[in-house]
BAPA-867854 format. One record per residue: residue in one letter; x, y, z of N, C-alpha, C, O in turn. Coordinates in steps of 0.02 Angstrom, whole numbers, plus 50000, padded with zeros to 5 digits. Layout:
> rest;n.xx;n.yy;n.zz;ca.xx;ca.yy;ca.zz;c.xx;c.yy;c.zz;o.xx;o.yy;o.zz
> A;X;Y;Z;X;Y;Z;X;Y;Z;X;Y;Z
...
//
This chain:
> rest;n.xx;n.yy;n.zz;ca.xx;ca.yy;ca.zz;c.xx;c.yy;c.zz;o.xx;o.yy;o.zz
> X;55055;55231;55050;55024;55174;55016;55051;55109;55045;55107;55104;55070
> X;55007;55061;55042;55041;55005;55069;55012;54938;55011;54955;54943;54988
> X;55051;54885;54994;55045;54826;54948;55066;54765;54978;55126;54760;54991
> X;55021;54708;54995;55070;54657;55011;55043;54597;54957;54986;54599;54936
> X;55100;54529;54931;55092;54473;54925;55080;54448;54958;55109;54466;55009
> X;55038;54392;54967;55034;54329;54999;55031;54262;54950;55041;54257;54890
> X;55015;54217;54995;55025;54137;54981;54944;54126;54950;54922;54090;54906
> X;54919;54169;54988;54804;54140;54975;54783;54196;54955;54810;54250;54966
> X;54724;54185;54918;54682;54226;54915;54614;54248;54959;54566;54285;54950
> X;54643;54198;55021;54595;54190;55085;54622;54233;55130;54675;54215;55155
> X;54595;54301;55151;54641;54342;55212;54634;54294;55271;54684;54288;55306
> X;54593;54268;55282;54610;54244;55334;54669;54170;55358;54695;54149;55410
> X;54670;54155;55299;54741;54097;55289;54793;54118;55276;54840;54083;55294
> X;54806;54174;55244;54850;54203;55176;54893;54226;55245;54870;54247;55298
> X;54967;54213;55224;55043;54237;55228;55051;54274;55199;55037;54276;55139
> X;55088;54334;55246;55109;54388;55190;55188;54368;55171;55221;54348;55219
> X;55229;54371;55100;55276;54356;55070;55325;54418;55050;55386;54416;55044
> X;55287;54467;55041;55323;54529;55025;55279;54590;55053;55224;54577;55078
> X;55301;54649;55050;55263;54699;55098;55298;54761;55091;55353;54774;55115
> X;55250;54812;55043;55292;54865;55028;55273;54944;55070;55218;54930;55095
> X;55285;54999;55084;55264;55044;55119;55290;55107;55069;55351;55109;55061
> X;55251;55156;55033;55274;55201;54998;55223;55242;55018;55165;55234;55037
> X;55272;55302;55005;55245;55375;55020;55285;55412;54962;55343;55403;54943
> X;55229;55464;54934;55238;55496;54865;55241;55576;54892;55199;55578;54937
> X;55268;55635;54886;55266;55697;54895;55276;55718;54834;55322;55715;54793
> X;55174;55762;54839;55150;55766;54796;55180;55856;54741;55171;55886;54688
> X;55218;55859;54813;55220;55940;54781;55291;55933;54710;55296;55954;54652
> X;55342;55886;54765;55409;55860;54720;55424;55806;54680;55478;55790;54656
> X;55344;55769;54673;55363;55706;54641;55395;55656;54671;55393;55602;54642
> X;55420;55660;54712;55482;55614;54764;55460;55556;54779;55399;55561;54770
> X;55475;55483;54803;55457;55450;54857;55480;55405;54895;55513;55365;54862
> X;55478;55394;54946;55499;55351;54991;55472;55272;55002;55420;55250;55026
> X;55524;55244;54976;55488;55153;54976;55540;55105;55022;55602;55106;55028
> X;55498;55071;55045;55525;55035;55098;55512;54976;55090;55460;54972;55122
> X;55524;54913;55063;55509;54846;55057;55531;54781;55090;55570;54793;55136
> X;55519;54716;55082;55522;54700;55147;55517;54608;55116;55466;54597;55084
> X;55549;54567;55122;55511;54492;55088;55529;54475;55153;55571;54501;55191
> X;55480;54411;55164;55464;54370;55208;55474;54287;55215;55442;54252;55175
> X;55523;54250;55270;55529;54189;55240;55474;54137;55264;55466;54105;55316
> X;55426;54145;55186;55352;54083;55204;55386;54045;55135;55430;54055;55094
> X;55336;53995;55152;55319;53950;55104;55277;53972;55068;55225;53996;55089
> X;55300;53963;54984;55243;53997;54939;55223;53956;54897;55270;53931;54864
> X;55143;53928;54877;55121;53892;54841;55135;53906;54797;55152;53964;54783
> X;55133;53852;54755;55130;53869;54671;55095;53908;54636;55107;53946;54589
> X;55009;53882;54690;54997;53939;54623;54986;54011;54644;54965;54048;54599
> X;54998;54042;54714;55004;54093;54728;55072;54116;54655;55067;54152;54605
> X;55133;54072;54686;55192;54097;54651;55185;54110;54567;55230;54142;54541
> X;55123;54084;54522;55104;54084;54474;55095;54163;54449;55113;54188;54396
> X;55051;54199;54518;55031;54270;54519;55104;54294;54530;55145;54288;54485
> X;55119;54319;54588;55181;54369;54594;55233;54334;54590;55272;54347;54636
> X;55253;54293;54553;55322;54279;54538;55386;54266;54620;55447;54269;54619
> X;55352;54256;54663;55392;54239;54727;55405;54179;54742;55357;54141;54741
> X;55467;54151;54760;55480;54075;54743;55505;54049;54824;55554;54074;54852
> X;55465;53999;54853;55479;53975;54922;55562;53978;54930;55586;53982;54986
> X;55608;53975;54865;55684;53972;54886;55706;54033;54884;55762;54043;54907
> X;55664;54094;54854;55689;54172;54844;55655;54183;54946;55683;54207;54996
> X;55609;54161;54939;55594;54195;55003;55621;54174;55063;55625;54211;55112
> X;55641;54112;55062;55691;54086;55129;55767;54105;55134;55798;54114;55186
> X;55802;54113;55037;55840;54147;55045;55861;54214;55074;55905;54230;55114
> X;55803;54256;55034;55817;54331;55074;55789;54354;55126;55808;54401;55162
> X;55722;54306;55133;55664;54338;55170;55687;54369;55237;55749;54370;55235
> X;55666;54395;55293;55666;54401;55366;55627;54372;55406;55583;54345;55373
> X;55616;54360;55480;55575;54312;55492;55515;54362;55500;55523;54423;55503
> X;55437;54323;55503;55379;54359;55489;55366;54392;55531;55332;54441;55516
> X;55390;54382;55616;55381;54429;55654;55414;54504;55675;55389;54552;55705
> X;55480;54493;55647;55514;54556;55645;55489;54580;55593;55482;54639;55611
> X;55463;54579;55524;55440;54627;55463;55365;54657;55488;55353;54717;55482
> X;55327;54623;55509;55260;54617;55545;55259;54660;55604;55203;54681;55617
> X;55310;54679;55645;55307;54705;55692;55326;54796;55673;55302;54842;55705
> X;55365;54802;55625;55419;54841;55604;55347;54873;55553;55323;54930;55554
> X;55336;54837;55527;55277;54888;55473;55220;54902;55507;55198;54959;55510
> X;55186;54844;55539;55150;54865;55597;55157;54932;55627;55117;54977;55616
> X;55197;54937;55656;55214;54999;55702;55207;55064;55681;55186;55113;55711
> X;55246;55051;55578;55260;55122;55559;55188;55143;55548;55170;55194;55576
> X;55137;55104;55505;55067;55104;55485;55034;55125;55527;54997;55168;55502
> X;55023;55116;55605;55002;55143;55665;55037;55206;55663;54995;55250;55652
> X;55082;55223;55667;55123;55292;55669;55091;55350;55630;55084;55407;55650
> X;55069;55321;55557;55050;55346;55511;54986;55373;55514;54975;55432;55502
> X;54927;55318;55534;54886;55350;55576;54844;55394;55630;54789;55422;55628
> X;54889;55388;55674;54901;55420;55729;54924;55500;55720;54907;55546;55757
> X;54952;55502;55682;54971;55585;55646;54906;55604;55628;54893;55663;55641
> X;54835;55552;55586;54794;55575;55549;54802;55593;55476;54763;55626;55441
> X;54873;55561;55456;54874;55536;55393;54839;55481;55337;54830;55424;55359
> X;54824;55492;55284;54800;55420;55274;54854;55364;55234;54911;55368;55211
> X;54798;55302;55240;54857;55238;55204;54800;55224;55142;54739;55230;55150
> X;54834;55202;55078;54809;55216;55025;54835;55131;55009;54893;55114;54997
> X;54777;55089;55013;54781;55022;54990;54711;54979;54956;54656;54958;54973
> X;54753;54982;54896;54690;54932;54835;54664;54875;54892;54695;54846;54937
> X;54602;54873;54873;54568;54795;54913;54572;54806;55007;54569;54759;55046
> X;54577;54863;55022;54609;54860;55086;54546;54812;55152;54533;54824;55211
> X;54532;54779;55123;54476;54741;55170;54545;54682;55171;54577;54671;55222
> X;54557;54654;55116;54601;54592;55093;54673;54605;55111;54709;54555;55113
> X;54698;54661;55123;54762;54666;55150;54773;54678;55232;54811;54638;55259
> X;54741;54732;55274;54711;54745;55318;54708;54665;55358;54751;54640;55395
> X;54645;54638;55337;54635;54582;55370;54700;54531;55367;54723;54510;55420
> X;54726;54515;55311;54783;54473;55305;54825;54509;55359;54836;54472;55407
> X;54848;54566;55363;54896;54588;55430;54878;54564;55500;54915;54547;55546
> X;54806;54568;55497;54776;54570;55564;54785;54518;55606;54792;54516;55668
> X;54784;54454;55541;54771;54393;55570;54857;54362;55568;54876;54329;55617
> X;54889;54372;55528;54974;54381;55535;55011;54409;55607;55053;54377;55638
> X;54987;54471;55623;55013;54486;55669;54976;54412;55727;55004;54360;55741
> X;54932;54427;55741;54877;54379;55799;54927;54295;55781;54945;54262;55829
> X;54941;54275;55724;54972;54194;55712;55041;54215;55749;55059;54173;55790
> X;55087;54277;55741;55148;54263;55749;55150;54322;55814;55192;54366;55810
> X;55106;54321;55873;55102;54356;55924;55132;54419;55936;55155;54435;55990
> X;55134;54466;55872;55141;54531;55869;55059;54584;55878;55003;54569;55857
> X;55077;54635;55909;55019;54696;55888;55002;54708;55857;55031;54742;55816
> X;54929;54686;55848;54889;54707;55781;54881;54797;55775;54887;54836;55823
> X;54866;54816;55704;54894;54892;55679;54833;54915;55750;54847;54955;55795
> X;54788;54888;55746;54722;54929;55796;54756;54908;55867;54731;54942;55912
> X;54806;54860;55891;54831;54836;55956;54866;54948;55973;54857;54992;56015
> X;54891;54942;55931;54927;55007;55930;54915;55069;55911;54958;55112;55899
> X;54836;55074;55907;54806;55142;55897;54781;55172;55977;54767;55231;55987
> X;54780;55136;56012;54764;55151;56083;54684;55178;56088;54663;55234;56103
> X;54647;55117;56071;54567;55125;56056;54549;55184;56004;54493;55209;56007
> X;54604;55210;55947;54570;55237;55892;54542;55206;55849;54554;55145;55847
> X;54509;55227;55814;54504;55186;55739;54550;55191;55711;54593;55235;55716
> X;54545;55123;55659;54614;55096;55583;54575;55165;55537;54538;55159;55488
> X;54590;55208;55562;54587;55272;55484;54625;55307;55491;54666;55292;55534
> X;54633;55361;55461;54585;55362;55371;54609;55316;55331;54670;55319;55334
> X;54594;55282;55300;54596;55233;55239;54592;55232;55181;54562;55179;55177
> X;54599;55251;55120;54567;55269;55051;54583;55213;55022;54638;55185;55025
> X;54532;55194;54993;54536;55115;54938;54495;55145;54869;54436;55160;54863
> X;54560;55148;54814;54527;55158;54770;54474;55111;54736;54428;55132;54702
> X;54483;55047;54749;54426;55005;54709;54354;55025;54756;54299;55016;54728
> X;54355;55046;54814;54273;55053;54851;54269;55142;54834;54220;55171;54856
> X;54314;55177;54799;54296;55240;54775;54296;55242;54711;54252;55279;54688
> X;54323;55222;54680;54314;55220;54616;54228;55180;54590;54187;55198;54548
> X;54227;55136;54625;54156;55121;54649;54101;55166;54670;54042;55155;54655
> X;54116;55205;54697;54055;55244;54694;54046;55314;54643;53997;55349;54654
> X;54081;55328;54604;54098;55378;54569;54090;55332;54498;54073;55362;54447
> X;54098;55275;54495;54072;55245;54431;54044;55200;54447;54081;55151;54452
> X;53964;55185;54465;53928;55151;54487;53937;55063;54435;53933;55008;54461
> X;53950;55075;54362;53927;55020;54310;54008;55014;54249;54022;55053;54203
> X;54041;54963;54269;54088;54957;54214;54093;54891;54212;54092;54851;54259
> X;54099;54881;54136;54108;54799;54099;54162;54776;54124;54203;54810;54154
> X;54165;54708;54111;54222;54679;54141;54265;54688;54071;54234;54685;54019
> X;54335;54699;54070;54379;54724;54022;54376;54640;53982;54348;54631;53928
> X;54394;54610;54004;54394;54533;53989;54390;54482;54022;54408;54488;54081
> X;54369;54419;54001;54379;54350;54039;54410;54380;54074;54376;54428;54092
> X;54478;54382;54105;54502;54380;54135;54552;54437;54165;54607;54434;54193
> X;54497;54506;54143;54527;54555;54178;54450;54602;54202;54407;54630;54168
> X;54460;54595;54270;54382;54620;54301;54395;54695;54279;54440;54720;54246
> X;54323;54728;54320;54299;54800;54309;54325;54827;54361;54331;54887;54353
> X;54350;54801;54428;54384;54860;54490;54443;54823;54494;54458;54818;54553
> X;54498;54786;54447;54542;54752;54485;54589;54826;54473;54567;54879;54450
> X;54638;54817;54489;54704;54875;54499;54716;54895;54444;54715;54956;54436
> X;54730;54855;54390;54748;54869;54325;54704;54898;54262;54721;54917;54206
> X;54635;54891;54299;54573;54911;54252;54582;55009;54272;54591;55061;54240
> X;54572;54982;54365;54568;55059;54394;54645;55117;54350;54638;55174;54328
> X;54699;55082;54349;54764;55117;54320;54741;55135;54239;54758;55188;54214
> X;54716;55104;54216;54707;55103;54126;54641;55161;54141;54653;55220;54131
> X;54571;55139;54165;54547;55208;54162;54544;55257;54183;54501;55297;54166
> X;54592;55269;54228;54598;55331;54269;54672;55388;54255;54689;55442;54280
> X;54710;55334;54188;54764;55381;54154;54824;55365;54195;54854;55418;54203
> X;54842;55335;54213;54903;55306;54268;54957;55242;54265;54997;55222;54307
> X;54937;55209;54174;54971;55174;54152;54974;55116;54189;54966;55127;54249
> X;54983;55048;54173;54999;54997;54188;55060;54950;54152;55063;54944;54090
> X;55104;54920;54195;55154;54903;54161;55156;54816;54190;55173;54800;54247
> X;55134;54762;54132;55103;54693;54157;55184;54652;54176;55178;54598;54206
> X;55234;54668;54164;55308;54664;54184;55316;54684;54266;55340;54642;54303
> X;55298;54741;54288;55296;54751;54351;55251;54747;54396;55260;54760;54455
> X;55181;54721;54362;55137;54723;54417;55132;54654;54463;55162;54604;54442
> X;55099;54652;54517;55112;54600;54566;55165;54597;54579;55190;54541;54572
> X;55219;54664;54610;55262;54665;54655;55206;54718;54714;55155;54750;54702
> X;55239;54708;54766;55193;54759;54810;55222;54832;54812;55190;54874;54844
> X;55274;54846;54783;55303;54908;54772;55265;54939;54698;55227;54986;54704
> X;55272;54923;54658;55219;54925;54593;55143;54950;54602;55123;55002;54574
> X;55103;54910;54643;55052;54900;54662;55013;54940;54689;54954;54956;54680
> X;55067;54960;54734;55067;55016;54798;55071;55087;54749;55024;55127;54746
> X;55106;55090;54729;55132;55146;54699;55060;55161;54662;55031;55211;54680
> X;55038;55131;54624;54990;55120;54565;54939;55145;54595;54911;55199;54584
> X;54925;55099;54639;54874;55127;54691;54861;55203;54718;54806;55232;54717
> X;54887;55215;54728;54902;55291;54772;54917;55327;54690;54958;55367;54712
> X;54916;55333;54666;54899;55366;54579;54850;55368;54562;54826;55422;54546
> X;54799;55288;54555;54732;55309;54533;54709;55349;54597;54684;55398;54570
> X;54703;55357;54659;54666;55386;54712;54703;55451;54702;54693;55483;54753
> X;54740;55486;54660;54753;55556;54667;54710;55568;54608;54665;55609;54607
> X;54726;55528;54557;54693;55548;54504;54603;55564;54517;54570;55609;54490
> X;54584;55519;54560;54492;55509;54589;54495;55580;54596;54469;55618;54556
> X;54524;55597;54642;54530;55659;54698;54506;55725;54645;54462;55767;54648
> X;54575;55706;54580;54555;55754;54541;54506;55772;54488;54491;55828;54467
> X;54480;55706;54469;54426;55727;54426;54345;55735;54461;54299;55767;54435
> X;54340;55696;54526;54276;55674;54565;54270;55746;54611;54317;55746;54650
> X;54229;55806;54619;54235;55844;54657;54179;55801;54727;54182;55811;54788
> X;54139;55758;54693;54093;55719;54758;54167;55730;54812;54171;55771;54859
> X;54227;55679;54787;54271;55652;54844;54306;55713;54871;54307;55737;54928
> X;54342;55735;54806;54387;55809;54855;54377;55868;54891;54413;55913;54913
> X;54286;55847;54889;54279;55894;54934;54250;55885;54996;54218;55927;55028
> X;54266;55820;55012;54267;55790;55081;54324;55789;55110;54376;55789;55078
> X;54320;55789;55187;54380;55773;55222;54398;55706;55224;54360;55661;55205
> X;54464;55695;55250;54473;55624;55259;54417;55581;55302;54396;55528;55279
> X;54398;55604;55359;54368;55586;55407;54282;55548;55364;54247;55499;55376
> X;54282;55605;55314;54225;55583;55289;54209;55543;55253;54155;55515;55246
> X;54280;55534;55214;54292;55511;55137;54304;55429;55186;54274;55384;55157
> X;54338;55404;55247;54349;55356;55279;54260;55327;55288;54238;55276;55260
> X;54220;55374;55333;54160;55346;55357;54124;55322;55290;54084;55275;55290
> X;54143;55361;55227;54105;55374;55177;54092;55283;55166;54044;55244;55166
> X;54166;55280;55158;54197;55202;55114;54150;55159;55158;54105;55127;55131
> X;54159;55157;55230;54131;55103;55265;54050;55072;55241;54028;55015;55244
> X;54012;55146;55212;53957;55146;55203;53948;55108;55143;53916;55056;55142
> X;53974;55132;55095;53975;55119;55005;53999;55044;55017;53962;54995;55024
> X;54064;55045;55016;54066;54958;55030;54022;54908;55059;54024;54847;55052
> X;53987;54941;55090;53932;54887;55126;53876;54896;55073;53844;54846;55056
> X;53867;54938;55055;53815;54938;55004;53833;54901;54931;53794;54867;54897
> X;53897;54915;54916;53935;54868;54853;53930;54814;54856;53913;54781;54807
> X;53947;54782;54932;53946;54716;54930;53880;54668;54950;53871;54607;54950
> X;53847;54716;54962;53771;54682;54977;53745;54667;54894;53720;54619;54864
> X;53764;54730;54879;53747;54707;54819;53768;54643;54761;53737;54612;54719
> X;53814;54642;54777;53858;54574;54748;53826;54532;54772;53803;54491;54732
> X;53811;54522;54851;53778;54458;54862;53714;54452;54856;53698;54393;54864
> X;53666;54489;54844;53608;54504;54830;53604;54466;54723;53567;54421;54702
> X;53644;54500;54693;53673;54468;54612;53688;54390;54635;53654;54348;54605
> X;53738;54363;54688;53734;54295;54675;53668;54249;54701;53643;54197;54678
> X;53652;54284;54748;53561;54231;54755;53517;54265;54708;53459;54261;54730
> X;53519;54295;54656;53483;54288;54585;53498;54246;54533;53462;54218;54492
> X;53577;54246;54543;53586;54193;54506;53576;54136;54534;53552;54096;54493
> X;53586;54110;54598;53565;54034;54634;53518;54014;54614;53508;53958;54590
> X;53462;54079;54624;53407;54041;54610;53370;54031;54538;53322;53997;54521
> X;53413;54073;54502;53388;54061;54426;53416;53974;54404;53387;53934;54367
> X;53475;53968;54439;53512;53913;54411;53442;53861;54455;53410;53814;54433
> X;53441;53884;54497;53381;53820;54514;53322;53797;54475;53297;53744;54457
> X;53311;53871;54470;53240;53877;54429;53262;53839;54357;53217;53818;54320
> X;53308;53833;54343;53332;53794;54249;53322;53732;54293;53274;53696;54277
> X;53362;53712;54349;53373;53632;54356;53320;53614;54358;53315;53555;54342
> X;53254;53650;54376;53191;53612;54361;53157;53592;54315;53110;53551;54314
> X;53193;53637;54259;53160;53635;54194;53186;53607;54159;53163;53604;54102
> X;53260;53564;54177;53308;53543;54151;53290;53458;54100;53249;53421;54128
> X;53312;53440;54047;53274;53391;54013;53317;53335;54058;53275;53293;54074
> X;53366;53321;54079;53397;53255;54095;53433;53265;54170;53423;53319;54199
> X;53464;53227;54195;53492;53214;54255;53528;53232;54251;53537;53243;54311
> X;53583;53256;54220;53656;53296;54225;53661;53340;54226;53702;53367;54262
> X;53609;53382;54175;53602;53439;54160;53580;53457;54244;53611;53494;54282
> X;53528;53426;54255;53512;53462;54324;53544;53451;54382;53539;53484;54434
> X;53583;53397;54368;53647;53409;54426;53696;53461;54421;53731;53476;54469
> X;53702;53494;54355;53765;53535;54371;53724;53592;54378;53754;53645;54387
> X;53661;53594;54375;53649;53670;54386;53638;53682;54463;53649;53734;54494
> X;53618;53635;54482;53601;53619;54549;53679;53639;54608;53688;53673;54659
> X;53713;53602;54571;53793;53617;54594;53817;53686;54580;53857;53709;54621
> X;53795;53729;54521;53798;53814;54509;53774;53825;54565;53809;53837;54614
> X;53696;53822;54567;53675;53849;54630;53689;53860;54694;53676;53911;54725
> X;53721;53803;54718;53748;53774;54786;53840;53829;54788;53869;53854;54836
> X;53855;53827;54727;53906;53862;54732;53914;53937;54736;53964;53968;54753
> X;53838;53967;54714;53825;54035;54690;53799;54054;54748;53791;54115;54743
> X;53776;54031;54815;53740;54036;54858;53796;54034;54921;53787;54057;54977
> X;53845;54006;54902;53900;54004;54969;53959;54056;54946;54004;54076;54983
> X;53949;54073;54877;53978;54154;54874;53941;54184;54918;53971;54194;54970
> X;53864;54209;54917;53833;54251;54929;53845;54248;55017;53850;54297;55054
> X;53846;54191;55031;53863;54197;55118;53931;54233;55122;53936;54284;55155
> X;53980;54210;55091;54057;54234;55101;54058;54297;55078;54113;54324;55069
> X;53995;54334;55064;54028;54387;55047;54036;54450;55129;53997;54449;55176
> X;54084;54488;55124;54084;54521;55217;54061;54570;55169;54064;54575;55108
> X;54031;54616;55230;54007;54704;55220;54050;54715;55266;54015;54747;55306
> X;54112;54710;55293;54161;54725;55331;54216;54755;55298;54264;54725;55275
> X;54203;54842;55296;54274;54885;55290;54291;54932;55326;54247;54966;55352
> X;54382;54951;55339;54426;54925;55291;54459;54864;55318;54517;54856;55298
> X;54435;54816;55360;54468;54764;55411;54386;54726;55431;54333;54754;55446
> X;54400;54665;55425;54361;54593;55443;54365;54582;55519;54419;54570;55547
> X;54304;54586;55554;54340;54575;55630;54345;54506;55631;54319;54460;55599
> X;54398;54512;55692;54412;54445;55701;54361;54390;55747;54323;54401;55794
> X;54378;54330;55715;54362;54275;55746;54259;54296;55706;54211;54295;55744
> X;54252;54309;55645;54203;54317;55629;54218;54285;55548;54233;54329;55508
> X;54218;54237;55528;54199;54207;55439;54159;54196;55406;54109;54162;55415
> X;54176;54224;55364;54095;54209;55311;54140;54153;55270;54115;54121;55224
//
């Protein structure tokens, strides 16, 4: 499993701050965690989310290219056996490495597959996605695929004290995707190879769909600003629109990695 913090919620800006690597053996319960902080600068309001403080991370951190190079390597290793890496959001972490390694002139994980593909991959939010096509958002402010929705319905507990460390995360992660395994026979009875090509497919179809939902809404919000009784009213819908419509561009059908030098 792999979890990292960063500074953004932009992979392509975002610093990684912490960076965890766990492996679970499933027969003994056991596991092996390896963690790692990094000395960046951390915004506020990143630091708001995971609790990482620009003076915790310069204090302990290491510099970004030795942690970057060092996890890099093992993650390629990992692959290369034909093992898989088990990471929530892995479009958003993935890419954040990619472009980390490329800023601080280390090997990207694919520099070091020697023209393989970055697989196998399992992301429980683009599998859990296809095995539950329709779930409410839990609340304002707790979505239908974030980590903590996937842990609560899939029986794997969540603990709001430890989450947003990347050791936590990680761990969590690689729980709901055993748990998938076990109740979904669609997934376990694919190979990795398949269950990898599978994701590439479904995610592109997930996220078309998302952007396909925000130019319905663009254009509904348009369709009110016309009908709108006064000038404000139809300026802010007008401004929904404009905003609902440059989601829909930003959204990538790119998994489990964003190529580079390509932005939506």
């Amino acid at each position: 499993m792999l979890d990292t913090e960063t500074t953004s919620a932009d992979p392509e800006q975002a610093q990684v701050a912490s960076i965890c690597r766990a492996v679970i053996d499933i027969s003994t319960k056991s596991k092996d965690v390896q963690n790692a902080l990094i000395a960046v600068e951390m915004p506020a309001e990143a630091s708001a989310v995971n609790g990482l403080t620009t003076e915790k991370l310069m204090a302990d951190g290491k510099p970004p290219a030795d942690v970057l190079d060092e996890y890099c390597a093992e993650l390629a290793a990992v692959l290369m056996l034909g093992q898989p890496i088990i990471i929530a959001n892995a479009p958003y972490d993935l890419t954040v490495l990619d472009r980390e390694c490329r800023r601080n002139g280390v090997p990207t994980i694919e520099d070091r597959l020697g023209g393989r593909a970055l697989a196998p991959i399992l992301d429980p939010i683009c599998l859990d996605k296809k095995v539950a096509k329709f779930r409410r958002r839990v609340s304002p402010t707790q979505g239908a695929r974030c980590l903590k929705t996937l842990a609560q319905v899939h029986g794997v507990g969540w603990d709001d004290e430890l989450a947003h460390t990347a050791e936590y995360d990680a761990l969590q992660a690689g729980r709901v995707v055993w748990q998938l395994m076990r109740r979904y026979p669609l997934l376990a009875d694919m190979t990795l190879n398949e269950l990898h090509i599978g994701q590439v497919g479904w995610y592109a179809e997930q996220a078309e769909s998302l952007a396909q939902f925000f130019r319905r809404s663009a254009n509904e919000a348009r369709h009110s600003a016309e009908q709108a009784g006064d000038a404000a009213e139809q300026e802010t819908l007008l401004a929904d629109a404009e905003a609902l419509s440059a989601k829909a561009e930003s959204v990538s059908l790119d998994w489990p990695v964003r190529p580079f030098g390509i932005q939506r």
